[in-house]
C-alpha positions in Angstrom: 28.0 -74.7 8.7 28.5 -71.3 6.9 26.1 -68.6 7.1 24.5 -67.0 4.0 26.1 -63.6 3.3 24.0 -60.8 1.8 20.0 -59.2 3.1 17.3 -61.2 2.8 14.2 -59.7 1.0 12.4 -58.5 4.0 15.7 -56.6 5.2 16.4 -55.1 2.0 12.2 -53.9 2.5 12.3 -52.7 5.8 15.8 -50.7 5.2 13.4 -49.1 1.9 10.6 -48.4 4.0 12.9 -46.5 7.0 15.2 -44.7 4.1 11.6 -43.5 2.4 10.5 -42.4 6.2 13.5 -40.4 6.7 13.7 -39.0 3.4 9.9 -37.9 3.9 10.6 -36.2 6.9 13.6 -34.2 5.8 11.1 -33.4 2.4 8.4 -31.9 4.6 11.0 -30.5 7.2 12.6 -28.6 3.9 9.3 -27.4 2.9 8.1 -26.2 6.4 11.6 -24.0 6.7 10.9 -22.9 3.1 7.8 -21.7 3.7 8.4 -20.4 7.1 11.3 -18.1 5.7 9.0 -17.0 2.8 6.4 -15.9 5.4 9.1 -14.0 7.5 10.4 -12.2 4.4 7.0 -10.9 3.3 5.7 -9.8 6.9 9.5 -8.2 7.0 8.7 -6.4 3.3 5.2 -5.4 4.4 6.5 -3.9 7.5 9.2 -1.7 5.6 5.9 -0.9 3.5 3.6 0.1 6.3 6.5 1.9 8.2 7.0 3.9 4.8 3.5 4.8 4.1 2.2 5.5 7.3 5.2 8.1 8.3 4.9 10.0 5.5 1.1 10.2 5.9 1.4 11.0 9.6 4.0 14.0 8.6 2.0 15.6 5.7 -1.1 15.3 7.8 0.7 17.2 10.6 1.4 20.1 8.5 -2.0 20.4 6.4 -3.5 24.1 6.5 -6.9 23.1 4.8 -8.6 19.8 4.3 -11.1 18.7 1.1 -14.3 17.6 3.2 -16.0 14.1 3.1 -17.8 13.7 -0.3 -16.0 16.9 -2.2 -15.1 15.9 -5.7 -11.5 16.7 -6.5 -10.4 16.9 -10.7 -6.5 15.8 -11.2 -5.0 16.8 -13.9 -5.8 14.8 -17.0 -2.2 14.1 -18.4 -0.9 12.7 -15.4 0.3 9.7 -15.3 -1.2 7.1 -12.6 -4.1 9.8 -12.1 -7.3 8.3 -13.1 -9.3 6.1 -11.2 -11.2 2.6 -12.1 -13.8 4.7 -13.8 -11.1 5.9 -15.8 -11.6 9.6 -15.0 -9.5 11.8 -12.9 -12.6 12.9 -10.7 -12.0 11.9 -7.6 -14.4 11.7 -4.4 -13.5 12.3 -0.7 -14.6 9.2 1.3 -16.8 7.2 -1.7 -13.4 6.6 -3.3 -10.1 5.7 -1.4 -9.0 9.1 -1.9 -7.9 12.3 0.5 -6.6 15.3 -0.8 -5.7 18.3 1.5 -3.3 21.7 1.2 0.2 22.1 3.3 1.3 25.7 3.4 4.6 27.0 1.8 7.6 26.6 4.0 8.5 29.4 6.6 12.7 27.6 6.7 12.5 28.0 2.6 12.5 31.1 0.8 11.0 29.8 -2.7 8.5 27.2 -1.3 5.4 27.2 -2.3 2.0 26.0 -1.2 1.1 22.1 -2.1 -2.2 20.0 -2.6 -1.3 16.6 -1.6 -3.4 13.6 -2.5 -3.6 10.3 -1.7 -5.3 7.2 -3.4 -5.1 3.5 -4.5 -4.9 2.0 -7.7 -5.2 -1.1 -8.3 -1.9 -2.9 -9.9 -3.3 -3.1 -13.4 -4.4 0.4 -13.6 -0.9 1.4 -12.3 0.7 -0.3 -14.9 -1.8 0.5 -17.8 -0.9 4.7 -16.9 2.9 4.5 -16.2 5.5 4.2 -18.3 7.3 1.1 -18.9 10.0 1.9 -16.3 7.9 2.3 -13.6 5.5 -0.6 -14.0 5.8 -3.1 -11.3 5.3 -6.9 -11.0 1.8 -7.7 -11.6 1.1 -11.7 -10.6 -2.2 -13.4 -11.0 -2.6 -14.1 -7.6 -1.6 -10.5 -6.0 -5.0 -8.9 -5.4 -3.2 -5.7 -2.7 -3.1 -2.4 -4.5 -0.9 0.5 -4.4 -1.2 4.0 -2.8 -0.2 7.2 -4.8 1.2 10.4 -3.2 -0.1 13.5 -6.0 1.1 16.6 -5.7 0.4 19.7 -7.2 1.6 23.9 -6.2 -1.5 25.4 -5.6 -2.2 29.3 -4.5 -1.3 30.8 -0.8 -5.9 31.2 -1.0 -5.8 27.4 -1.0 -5.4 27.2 3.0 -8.5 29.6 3.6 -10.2 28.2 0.5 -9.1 25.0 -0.8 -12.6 24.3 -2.4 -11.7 27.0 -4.8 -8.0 25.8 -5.7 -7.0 25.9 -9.3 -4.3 23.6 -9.9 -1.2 24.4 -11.3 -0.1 23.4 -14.7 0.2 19.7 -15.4 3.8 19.9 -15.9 4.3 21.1 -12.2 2.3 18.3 -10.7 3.3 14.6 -10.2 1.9 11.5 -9.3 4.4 8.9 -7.3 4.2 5.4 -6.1 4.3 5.3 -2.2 2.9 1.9 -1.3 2.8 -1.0 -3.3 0.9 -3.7 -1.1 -2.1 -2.2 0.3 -4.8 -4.3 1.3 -8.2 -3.8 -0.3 -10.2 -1.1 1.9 -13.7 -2.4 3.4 -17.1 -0.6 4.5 -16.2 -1.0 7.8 -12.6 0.1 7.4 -12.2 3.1 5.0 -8.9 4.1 4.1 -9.4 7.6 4.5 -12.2 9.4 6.6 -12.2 13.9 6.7 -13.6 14.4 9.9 -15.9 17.3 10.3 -13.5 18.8 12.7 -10.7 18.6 9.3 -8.9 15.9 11.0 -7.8 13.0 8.4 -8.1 9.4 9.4 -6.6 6.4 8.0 -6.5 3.2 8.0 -4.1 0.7 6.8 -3.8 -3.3 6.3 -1.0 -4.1 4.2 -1.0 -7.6 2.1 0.9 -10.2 0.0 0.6 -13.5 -2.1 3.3 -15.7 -1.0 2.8 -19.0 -3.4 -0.5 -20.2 -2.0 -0.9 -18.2 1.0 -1.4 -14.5 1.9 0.2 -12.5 4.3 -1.8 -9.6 5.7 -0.3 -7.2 8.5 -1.7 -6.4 10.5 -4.0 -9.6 10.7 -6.9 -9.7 10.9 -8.1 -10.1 14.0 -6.0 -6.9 15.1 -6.8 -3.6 14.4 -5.4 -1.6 11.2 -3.0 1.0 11.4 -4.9 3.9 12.0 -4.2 7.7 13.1 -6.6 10.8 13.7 -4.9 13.8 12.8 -5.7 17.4 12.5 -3.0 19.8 10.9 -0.9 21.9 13.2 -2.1 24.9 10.6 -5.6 24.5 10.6 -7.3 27.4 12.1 
């Protein structure tokens, strides 16, 4: 007697339900590699960032002269750009906002150097983007609540390292605000950004932070400590 050729129903079922198995498993093994490589490009950008940010920090720390003590109001210059703060004004307070501002002495190695008042502060991505010009705005996604830290500075006066309370800033055309970090994690109560220390040390902490489609990378987590540094400049006296 001859066989029947072909799959019966219940093969031709069976063979759906395995290929529907398989294909689910390479779906969610594509999607788990997807993600995973997401995650491992952000914690790589946010690494660059924090690297960045806090060795620049560290080195203009180093070399401060005088330091603007914990709740001293600081006035940037007006026109500016990517100077005023969320109350859109350019006054600025040591340790109420996320700001520090402090005075590096001119160079010894350079014969036209000049004292500079350095400041730092965040911003939040919309405010960045509502002060700059158009080619300097950055990508600003629903979603992406980090901020960004700004680097001003300004040529003040050699009296500036004895007396930086008294420093009149130089004309707006010889000052500059600049983008320095563009993923900075919103500080807390319990972890200012910046802290003057009574003995004009600076400290700072940093978490840096990014969206990824539905998930947030922060560095370093949470349950780790920030990056943070104590330092008092080499020419405070």
């Amino acid at each position: 007697m001859n066989s029947t050729a072909g799959l019966t129903l219940i093969e031709i079922l069976i063979a759906l339900a395995l290929s529907l198995l398989v294909l689910g498993a390479a779906y969610a093994l594509t999607t788990n590699t997807a993600q995973a490589n997401a995650v491992l490009t952000t914690r790589s950008q946010l690494t660059n960032e924090a690297t960045v940010a806090s060795s620049l920090l560290s080195a203009r720390l180093r070399e401060a002269c005088a330091v603007f003590p914990q709740n001293t109001a600081v006035t940037l210059p007006v026109d500016v750009a990517g100077t005023s703060n969320a109350a859109n004004t350019t006054i600025w307070r040591v340790g109420t906002d996320p700001f520090v501002a402090f005075v590096v002495p001119a160079s010894t190695a350079v014969s036209d150097s000049t004292p500079m008042m350095y400041a730092y502060y965040l911003l939040s991505r919309a405010q960045y983007n509502e002060q700059m010009p158009a080619t300097q705005k950055i990508v600003a996604h629903s979603t992406e609540t980090s901020q960004v830290l700004m680097e001003f500075e300004v040529p003040v006066t050699a009296a500036a390292c004895t007396a930086p309370l008294t420093v009149a800033l130089a004309p707006a055309a010889n000052a500059q605000a600049l983008l320095l970090a563009e993923y900075v994690r919103t500080p807390t109560t319990t972890e200012p950004l910046f802290t003057s220390e009574s003995d004009q040390a600076v400290t700072y902490r940093l978490r840096f932070q990014k969206a990824s489609g539905s998930s947030v990378t922060v560095l370093p987590v949470l349950s780790q400590n920030p990056i943070r540094a104590a330092i008092v400049g080499r020419n405070i006296r």
